[in-house]
C-alpha positions as CSV (number, residue, x, y, z in Angstrom):
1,X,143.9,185.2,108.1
2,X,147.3,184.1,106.3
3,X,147.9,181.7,103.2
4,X,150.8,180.1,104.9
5,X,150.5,176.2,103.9
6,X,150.4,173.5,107.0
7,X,153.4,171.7,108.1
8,X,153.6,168.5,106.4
9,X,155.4,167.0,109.2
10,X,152.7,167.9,112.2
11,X,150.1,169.5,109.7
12,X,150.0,172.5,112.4
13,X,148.4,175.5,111.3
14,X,150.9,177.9,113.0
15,X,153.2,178.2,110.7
16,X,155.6,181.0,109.6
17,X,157.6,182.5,106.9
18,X,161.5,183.5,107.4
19,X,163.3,184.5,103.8
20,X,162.5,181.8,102.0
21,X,161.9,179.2,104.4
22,X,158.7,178.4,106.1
23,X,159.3,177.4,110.0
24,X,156.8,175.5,112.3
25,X,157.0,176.4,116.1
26,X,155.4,172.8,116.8
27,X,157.8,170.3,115.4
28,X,160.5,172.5,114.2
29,X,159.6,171.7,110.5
30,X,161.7,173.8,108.2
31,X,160.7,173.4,104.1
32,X,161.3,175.6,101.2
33,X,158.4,177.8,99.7
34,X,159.3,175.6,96.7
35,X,159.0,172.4,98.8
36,X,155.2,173.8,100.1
37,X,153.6,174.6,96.4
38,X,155.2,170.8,94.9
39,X,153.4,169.2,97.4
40,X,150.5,171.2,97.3
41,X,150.2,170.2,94.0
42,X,151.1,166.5,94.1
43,X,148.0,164.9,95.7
44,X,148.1,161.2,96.8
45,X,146.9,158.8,93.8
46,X,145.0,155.5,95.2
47,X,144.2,153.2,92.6
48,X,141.5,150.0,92.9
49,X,142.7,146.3,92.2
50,X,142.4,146.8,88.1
51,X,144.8,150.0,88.0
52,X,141.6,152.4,88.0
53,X,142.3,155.5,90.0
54,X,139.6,156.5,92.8
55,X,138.4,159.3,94.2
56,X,136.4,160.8,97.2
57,X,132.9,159.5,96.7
58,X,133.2,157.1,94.1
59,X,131.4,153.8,94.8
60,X,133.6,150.9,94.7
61,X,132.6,146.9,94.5
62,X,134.8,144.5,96.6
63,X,136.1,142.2,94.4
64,X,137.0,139.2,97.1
65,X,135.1,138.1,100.5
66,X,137.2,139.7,103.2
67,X,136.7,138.1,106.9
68,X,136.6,140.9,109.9
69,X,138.9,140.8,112.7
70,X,137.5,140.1,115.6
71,X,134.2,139.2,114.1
72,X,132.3,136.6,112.6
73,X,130.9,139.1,109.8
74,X,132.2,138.8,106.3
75,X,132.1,141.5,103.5
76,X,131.3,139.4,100.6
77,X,132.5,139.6,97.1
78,X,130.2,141.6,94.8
79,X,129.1,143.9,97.6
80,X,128.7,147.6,96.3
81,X,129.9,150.4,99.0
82,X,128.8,154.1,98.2
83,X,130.4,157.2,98.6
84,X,133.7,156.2,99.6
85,X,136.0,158.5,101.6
86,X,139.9,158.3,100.9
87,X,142.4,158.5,103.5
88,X,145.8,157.9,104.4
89,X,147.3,154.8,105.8
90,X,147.5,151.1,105.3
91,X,143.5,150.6,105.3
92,X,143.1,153.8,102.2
93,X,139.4,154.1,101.9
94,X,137.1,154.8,105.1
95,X,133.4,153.8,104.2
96,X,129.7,152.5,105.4
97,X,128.8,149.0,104.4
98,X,125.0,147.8,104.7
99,X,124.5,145.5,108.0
100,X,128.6,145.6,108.7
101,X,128.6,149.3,109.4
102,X,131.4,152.4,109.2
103,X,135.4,150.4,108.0
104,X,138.1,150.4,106.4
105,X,139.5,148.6,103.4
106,X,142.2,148.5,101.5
107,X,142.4,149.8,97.6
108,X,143.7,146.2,96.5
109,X,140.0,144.8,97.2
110,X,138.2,147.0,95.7
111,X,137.5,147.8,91.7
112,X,135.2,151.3,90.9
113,X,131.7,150.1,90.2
């Protein structure tokens, strides 16, 4: 199987190399080889509400009571959340509250416990 990175446009697996330049057949992507090992290397920093950066598994403590759409439930502040997963997006970390279930919140509401 081939090194060649994903397209950061479609993040197809297809890609290929021509000279210098990597191609995808998807979305007609064209980067630099330069372009592929920069962004390889500059990963996506989420920091909580007090400047503290997070990672993948952390466990976070929302610091305010956040009211769910479409629900009567409320997340209240103080509540610990384990394991968190980060992801991309307006709502950055995907986790599994007690009694509310699998959501999403954003980085702002959060402070690493």
């Amino acid at each position: 199987m081939s090194n060649l990175p994903k397209c950061p446009q479609c993040n197809s697996e297809y890609t290929y190399e021509d000279g210098g330049v990597y191609i995808c057949p998807e979305c007609a992507h064209e980067w630099s080889a330069d372009a592929a090992t920069e962004s390889a290397e500059e990963k996506r920093v989420v920091k909580d509400a007090f400047g503290t950066v997070l990672n993948d598994g952390d466990s976070v403590t929302v610091i305010k009571d956040l009211k769910l759409k479409g629900s009567s439930l409320v997340v209240k502040g103080g509540t610990k959340v384990k394991n968190i997963r980060l992801v991309e997006g307006d709502h950055d970390i995907d986790c599994k509250i007690d009694g509310i279930g699998a959501m999403s919140l954003k980085s702002e509401f959060v402070k690493k416990a």
